[in-house]
C-alpha positions as a printed Julia matrix, in Angstrom:
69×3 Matrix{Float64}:
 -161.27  174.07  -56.41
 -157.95  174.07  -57.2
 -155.65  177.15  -56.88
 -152.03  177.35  -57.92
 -149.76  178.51  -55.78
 -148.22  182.39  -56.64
 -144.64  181.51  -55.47
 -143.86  177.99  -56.29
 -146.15  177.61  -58.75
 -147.59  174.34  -57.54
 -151.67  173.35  -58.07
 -153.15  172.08  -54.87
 -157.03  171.68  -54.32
 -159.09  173.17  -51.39
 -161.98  170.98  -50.65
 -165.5   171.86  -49.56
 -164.7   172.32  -46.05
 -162.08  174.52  -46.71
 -164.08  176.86  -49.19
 -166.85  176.88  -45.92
 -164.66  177.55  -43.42
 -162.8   180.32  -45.7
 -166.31  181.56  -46.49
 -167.84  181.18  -43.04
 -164.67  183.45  -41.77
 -164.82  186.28  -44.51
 -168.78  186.42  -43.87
 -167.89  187.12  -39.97
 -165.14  189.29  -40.37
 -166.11  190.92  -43.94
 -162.96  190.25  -45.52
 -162.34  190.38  -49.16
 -159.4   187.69  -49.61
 -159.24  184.41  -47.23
 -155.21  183.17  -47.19
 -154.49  179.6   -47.92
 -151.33  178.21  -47.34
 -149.18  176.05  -49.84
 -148.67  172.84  -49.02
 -145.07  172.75  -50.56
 -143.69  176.4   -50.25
 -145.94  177.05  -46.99
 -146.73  180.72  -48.3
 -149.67  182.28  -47.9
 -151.76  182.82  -51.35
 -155.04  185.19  -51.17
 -157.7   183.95  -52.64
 -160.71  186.65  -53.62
 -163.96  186.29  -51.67
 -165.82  186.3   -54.83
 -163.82  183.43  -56.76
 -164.87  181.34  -53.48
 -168.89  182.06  -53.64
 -168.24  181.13  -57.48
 -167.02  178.02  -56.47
 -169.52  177.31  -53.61
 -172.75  179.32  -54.69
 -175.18  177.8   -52.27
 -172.47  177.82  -49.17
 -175.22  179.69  -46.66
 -177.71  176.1   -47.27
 -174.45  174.29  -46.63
 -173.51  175.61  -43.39
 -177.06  175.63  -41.78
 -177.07  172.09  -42.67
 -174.19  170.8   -41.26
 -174.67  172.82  -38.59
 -178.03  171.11  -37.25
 -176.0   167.19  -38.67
């Protein structure tokens, strides 16, 4: 997924991991934005709970799997 960043306007890409953890977090704490920091500027961008399950639909099968791996 890649996101671009609000301030510096830089693209970086969040891999899978990231999108579970980010997911795994807002599911525990029901959030509606998970903050991801840029890797030039260091500033947090918010990125929309629902723009992540787009990106990762089937993230519940994900986690229970590489939970029992």
């Amino acid at each position: 997924m890649q996101i671009r960043c609000t301030y510096c306007r830089m693209t970086f890409s969040l891999s899978r991991e990231d999108i579970l953890y980010a997911l795994n977090k807002i599911s525990q704490e029901d959030l509606k934005f998970f903050n991801f920091s840029c890797p030039s500027c260091r500033r947090a961008n918010r990125v929309n709970a629902s723009r992540l399950q787009q990106a990762l639909p089937n993230w519940r099968d994900l986690l229970t799997t590489e939970d029992e791996a």
